[in-house]
N, C-alpha and C positions, 0 to 999 in steps of 0.2 A: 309332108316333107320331113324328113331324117333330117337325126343330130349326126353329122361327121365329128368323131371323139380325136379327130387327129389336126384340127383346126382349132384353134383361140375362138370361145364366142364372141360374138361383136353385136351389141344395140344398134348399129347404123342401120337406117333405114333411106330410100332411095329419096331424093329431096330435103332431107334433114341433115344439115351439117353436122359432120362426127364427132369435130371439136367443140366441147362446150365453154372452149375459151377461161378457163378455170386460173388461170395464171396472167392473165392480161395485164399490163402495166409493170411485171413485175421483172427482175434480171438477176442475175446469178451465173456461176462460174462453177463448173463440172471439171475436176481433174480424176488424170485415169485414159484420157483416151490414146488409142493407138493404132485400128481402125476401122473398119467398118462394121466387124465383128464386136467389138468394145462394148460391154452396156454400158459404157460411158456414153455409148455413142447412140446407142438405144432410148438411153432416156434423156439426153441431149435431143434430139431430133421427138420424142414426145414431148417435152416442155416447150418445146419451141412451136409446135400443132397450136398448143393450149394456150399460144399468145406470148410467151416468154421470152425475153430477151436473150440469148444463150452464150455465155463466153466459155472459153474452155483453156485447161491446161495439161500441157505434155509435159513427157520425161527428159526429153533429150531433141536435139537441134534434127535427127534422123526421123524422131516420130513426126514432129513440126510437119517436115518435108512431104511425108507418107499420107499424115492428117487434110490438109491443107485443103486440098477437092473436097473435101467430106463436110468440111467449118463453110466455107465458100457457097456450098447448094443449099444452104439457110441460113444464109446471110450473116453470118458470122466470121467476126476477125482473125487474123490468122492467131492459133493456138499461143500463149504464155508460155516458155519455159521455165517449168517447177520442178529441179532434184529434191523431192521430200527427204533426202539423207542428208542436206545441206541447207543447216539454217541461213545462209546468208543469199541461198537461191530462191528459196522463200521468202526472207525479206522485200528481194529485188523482185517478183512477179507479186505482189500485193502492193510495193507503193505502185508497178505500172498497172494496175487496176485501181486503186485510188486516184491516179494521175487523170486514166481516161475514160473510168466509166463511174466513181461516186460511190456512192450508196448499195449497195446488195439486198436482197431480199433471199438470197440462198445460196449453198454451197454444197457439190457432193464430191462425196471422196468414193472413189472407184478406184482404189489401187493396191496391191496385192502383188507380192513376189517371194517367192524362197529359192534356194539354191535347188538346183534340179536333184543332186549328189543326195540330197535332204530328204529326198522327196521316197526316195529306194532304198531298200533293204530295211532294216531293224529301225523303228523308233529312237529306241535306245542307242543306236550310233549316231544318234546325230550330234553333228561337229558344234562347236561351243560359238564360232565365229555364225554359223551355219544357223543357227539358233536364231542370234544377237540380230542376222541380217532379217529374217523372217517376223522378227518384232517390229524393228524398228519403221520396215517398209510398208508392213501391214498394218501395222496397230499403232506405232508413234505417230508416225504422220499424220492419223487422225486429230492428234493431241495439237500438234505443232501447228496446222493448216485451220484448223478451229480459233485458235491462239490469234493467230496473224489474221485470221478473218475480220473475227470481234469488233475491231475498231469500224469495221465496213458495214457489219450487217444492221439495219433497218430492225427497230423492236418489232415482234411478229417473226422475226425470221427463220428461218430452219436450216438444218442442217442432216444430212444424209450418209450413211457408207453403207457398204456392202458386204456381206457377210455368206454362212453357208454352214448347213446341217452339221459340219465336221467339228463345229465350235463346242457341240454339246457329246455328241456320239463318235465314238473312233470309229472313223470311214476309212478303207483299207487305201495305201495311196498319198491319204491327203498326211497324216506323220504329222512334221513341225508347222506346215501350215494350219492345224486344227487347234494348233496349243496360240496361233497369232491371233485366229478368229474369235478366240474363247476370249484371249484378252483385248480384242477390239470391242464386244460386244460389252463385256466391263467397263470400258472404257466411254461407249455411247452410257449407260446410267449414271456416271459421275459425273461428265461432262452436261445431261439433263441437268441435273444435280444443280449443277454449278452456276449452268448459263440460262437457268428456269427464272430466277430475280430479274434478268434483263431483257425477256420477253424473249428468246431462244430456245427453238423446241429442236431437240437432237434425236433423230431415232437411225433404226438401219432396217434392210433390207436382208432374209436371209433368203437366194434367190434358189434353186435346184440345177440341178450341171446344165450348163448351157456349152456348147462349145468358144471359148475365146484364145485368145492370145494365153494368157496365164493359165486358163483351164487347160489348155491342149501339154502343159507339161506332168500332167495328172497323168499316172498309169492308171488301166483300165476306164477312160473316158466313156467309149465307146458303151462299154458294159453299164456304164451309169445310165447311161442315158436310155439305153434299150431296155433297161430294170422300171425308170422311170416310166417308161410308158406303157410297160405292162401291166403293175402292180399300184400306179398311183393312183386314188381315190377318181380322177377327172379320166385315167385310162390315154394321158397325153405327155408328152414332153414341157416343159416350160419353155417361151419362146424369150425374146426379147423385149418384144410388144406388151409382155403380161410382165415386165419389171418396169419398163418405160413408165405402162399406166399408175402402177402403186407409187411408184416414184412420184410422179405429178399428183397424186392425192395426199403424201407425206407431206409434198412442199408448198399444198393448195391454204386455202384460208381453210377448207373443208376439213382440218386435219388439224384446226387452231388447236385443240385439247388433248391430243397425242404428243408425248416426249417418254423417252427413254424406252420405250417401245421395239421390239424386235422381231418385225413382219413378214412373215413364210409366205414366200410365193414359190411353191413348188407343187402347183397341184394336189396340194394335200398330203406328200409322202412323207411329210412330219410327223402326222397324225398315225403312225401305223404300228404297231406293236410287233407284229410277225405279219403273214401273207400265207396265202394259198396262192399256186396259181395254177 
């Protein structure tokens, strides 16, 4: 029987359940989604396989709406509204998770934005406000929604964001979002750092182009992704399913001695210095 290199491997075998329940008893709140495309919503729906209790949080009263059917097919409440650029929006959807759900065991930050304008032409034009926006939505919020966590999370618990090749290498395209991702990931080792004394493990995900909602304002997508699966070590795309699972390993007990950590799930294309192809 052939290996299909254009397929995710899978251990499931026929009679053996796939989930091995790695998360059982445990709940946590995923912000970031938007919809079905979302790895917010990718590793929402993996932690929830593995037993996991799963809440979630939106941008705005429109994703809510969009969300809604997607929270609802695994049993999940309707999404929290979180503006991560408004501290007092975050306040109000952390006491209403204190209010109805307690304790935490986990938190991921799935959320990323730059001005589109930012995104084209020169590096070096990028606008000052354009910048400022690109921080604070990608990389502060990490800070601020860790912050407002805290008092929730269960010693043991972890903490998650998402990240991307662009943080360390100028990838054509990705501009001011490469200079958020650099200081996100900075920002996952301090925050280890910090919250390692109270039993808080913080790491990120640096995932390879996936098509999403925020991916799709990336020029040359398309290009990434067809590069990716000619040239990357596995000769495959990276799916959803292959962030969902690291995700649920990051936030497992399996992963009790990992913090500050910055985990490439891209098939390997990190690993590459040049290519032949």
């Amino acid at each position: 029987m052939g290996f299909d290199r254009h397929k995710p491997y899978s251990i499931a075998r026929p009679g053996v359940p796939r989930g091995l329940m790695l998360l059982k008893g445990k709940k946590g709140v995923v912000f970031g989604l938007a919809n079905k495309l979302s790895l917010a919503w990718h590793i929402g729906q993996a932690l929830h396989a593995e037993g996991a209790e799963v809440l979630f949080g939106v941008a705005s009263e429109r994703f809510r709406d969009k969300s809604a059917p997607l929270v609802e097919s695994i049993g999940s409440p309707l999404p929290l509204i979180c503006d991560v650029t408004d501290d007092a929006s975050i306040e109000q959807a952390f006491a209403e998770l204190a209010k109805d759900s307690g304790k935490l065991d986990f938190m991921v930050h799935a959320i990323a934005f730059a001005d589109r304008a930012d995104l084209e032409g020169r590096f070096v034009d990028t606008s000052r406000p354009g910048y400022a926006l690109a921080q604070d939505v990608s990389a502060f919020s990490l800070i601020a929604l860790s912050k407002a966590a805290l008092p929730l999370l269960r010693e043991g618990g972890s903490i998650l964001t998402l990240s991307y090749l662009g943080s360390t290498r100028a990838v054509p395209s990705y501009k001011v979002m490469g200079v958020a991702k650099a200081a996100l990931e900075s920002a996952v080792r301090y925050l280890a750092t910090d919250l390692g004394p109270e039993g808080i493990r913080v790491n990120a995900l640096s995932a390879g182009p996936i098509k999403t909602l925020s991916s799709s304002a990336i020029k040359g997508l398309k290009t990434k992704l067809d590069l990716q699966e000619r040239i990357a070590p596995l000769r495959r795309q990276v799916t959803g399913e292959d962030v969902g699972k690291a995700a649920t390993f990051l936030l497992s007990d399996h992963a009790s001695g990992v913090t500050g950590e910055i985990l490439h799930v891209d098939c390997g294309f990190h690993a590459l210095g040049s290519w032949e192809e």
